[in-house]
C-alpha positions as CSV (number, residue, x, y, z in Angstrom):
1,X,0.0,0.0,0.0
2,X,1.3,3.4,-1.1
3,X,1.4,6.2,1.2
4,X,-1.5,8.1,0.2
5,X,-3.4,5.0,0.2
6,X,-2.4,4.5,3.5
7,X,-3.3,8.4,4.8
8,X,-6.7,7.6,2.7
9,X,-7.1,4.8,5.1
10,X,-6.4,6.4,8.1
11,X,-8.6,9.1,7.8
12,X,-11.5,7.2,6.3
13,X,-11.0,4.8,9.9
14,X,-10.8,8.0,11.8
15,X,-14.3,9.5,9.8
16,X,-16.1,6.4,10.9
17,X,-14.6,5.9,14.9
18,X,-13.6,9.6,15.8
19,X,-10.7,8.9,17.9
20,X,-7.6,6.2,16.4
21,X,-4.9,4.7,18.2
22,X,-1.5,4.1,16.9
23,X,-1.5,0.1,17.8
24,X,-5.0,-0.1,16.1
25,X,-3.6,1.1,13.1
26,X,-0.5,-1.1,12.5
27,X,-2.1,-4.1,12.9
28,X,-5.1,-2.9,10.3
29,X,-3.0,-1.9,7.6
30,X,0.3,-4.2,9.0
31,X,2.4,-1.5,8.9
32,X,5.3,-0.1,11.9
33,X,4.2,2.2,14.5
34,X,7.0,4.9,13.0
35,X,5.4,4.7,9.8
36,X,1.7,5.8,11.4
37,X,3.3,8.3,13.6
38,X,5.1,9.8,10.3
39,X,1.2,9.6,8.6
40,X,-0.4,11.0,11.7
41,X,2.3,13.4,11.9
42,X,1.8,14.7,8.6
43,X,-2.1,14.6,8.5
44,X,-1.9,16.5,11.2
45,X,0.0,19.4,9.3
46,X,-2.2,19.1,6.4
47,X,-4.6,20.0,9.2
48,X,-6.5,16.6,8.5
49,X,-6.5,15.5,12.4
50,X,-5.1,16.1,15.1
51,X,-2.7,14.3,17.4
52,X,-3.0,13.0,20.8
53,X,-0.9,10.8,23.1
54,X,-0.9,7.2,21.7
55,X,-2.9,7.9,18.6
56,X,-5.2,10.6,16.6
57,X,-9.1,12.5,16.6
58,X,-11.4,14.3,14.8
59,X,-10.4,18.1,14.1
60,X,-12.2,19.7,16.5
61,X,-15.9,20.7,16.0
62,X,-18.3,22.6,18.6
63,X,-19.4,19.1,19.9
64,X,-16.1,17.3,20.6
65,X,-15.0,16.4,23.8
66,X,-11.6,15.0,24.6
67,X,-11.9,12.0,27.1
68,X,-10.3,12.6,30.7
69,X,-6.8,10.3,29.2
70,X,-6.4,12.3,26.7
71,X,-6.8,15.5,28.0
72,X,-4.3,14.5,31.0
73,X,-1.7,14.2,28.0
74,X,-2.3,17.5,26.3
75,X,0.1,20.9,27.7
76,X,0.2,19.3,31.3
77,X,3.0,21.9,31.8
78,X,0.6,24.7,31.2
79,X,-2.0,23.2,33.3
80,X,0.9,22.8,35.9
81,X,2.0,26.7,35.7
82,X,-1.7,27.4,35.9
83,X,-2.7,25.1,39.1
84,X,0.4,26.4,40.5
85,X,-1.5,30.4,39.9
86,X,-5.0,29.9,41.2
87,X,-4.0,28.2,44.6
88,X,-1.8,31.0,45.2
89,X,-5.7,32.9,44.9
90,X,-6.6,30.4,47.4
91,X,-6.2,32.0,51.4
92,X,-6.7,30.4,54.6
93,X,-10.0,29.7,55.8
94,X,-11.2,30.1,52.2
95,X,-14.5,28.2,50.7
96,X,-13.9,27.0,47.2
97,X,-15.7,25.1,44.5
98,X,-13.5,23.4,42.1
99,X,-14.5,22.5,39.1
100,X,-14.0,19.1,37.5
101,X,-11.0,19.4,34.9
102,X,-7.3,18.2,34.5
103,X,-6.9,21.9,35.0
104,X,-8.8,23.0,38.6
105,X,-6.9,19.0,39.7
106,X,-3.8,20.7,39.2
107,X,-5.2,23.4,41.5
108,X,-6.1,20.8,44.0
109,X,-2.6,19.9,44.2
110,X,-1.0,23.1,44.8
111,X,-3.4,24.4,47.5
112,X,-1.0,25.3,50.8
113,X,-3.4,28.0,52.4
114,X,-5.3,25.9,56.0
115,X,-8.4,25.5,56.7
116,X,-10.0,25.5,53.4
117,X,-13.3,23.8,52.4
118,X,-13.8,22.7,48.7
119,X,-16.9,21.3,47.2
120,X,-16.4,19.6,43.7
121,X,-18.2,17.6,41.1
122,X,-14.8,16.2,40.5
123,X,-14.1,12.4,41.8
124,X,-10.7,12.7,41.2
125,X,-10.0,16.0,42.8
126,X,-11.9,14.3,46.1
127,X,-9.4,11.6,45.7
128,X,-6.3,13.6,45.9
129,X,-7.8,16.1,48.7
130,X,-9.1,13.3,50.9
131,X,-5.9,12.6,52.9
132,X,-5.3,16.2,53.5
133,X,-5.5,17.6,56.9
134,X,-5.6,21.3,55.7
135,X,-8.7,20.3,53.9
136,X,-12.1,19.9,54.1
137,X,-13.7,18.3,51.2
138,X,-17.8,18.6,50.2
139,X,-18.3,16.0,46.9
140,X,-21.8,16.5,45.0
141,X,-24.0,13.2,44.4
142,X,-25.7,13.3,40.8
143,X,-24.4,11.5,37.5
144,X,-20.4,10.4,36.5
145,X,-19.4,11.1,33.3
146,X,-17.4,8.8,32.4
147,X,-15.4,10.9,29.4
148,X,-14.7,13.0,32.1
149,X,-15.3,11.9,35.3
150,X,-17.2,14.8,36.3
151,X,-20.7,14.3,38.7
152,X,-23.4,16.6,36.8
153,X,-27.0,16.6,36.2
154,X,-30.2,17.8,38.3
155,X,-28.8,16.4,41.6
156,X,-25.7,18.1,41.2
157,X,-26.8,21.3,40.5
158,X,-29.8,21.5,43.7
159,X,-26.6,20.7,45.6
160,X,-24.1,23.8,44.3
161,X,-26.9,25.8,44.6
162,X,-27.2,25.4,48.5
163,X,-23.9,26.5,49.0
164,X,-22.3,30.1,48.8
165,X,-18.2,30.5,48.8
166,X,-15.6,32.8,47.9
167,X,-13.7,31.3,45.4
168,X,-14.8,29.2,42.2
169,X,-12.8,27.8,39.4
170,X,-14.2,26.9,36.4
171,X,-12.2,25.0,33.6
172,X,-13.4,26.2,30.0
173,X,-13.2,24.5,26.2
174,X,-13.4,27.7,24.3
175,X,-13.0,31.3,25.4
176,X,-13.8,34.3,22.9
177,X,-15.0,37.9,23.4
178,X,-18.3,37.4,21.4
179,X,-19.5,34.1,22.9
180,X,-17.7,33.6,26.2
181,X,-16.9,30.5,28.3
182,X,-18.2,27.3,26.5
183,X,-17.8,23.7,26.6
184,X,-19.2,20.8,24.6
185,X,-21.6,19.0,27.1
186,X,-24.9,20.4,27.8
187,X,-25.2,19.0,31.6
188,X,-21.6,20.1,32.4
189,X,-22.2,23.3,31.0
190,X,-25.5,24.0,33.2
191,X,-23.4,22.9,36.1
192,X,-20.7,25.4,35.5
193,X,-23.2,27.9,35.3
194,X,-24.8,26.8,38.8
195,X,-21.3,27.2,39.8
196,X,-20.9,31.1,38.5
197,X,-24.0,31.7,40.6
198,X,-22.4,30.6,44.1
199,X,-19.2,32.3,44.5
200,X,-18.4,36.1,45.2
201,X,-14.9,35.6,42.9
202,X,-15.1,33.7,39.5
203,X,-12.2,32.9,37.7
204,X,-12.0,30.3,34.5
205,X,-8.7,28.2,34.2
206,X,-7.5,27.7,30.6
207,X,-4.6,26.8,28.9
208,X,-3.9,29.6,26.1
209,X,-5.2,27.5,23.2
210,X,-8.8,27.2,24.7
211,X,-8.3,31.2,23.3
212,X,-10.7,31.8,20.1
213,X,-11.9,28.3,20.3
214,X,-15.9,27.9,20.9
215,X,-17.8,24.4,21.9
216,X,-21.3,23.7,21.7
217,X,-22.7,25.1,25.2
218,X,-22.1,28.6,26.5
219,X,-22.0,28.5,30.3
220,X,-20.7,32.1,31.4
221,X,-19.8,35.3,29.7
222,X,-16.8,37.1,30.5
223,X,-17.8,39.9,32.0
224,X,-19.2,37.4,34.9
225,X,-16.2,36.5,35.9
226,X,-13.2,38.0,37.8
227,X,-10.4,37.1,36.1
228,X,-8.8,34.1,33.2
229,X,-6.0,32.3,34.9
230,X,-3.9,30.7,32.1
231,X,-0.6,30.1,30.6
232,X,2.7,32.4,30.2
233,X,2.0,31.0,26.5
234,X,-0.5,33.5,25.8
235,X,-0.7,35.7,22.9
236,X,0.2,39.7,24.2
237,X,-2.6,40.8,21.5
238,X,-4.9,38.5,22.9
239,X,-3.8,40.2,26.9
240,X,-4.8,43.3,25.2
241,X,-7.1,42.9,23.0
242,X,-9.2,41.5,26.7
243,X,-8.2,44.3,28.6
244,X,-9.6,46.4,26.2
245,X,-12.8,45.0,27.3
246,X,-12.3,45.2,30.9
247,X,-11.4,41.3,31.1
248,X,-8.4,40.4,33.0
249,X,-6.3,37.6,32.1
250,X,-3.9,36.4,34.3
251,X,-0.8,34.8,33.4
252,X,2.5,36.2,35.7
């Protein structure tokens, strides 16, 4: 099979399954796993697909969500740098809600402040606070996602919504100035917005290429919130082009 055969192949597999890994396809068209990571490679840069760890997906459309894995791969320095930011936000004594995300677990994991109470929809952010002494930790019951191991639904939301606290931090798929904060899942989305509603200080957490991206549910515009914590890896026009608009972004 020629190469363009091959590249045919691979994105009439990825059409038809939305997500490919690279051990799938050497064993469908018998091939090394260098020679599909040179195709995905330069499908990728043809703009064709786009790479993740272990394998490839769909160019992104307003609908399509990244499962948990395979956002745990993607700029886990940024997320880092950016956990690292908003717990420095977080103070002693403080009431939080953190929202499910590779992101806001980051923030999890850099909290020092004492004393501090976080409810989360997040199962894995309970997991890493629970042997904490310095925290107190409130989960919400309601439905697990399993693409992203989130707790949302009706449940979820009648629980947020009897809570107030200082602090929330709310992980985001796209942010523009036109439609705001959005993200592909309609449940998740509502529960973010619960979220907005129960905090005096709202800030999103987003890497810098969630910037001029838009998913399928708008939860939040951005002159609701605080503050955008992200990434040093941030466009200055983008900075500006914000702060033009009263929006702060945060990234030193």
């Amino acid at each position: 099979m020629f190469a363009e055969e091959r590249k045919a192949k691979i994105l009439e597999i990825l059409n038809n399954t939305q997500r490919i890994q690279v051990n799938d396809l050497t064993e469908a068209l018998q091939v090394s796993e260098s020679t599909i990571r040179r195709d995905l490679q330069d499908l990728e840069q043809a703009g064709l697909l786009k790479r993740t760890h272990g394998g490839a997906v769909k160019l992104e459309n307003t609908g399509f969500e990244a499962t948990m894995v395979e956002k745990e791969q993607v700029n886990i320095d940024e997320k880092i740098e950016i956990g690292k930011r908003a717990a420095a936000f977080i103070e002693d004594n403080d009431t939080v809600i953190l929202d499910a995300g590779t992101t806001t677990l980051q923030i999890a994991k850099n909290i020092t402040a004492n004393n501090v109470t976080v409810l989360t929809n997040s199962i894995l952010i309970a997991t890493e606070l629970s042997q904490r002494t310095n925290i107190n930790v409130v989960v919400t019951g309601g439905h697990v996602r399993r693409e992203t191991v989130s707790i949302v639904g009706p449940l979820t939301d009648k629980i947020i919504q009897s809570f107030r606290v200082d602090k929330v931090f709310i992980g985001a798929n796209g942010i523009t100035l036109q439609d705001g904060c959005t993200t592909p899942n309609l449940d998740e989305a509502h529960t973010k917005r619960v979220m907005t509603k129960s905090g005096k200080e709202i800030y999103i957490v987003a890497d810098h290429t969630k910037f001029g991206k838009v998913s399928f549910s708008r939860f939040v515009s951005l002159q609701e919130v605080d503050g955008i914590i992200t990434d040093k890896g941030i466009d200055n026009k983008i900075v500006d082009k914000f702060a033009s608009k009263d929006i702060q972004v945060i990234y030193t």
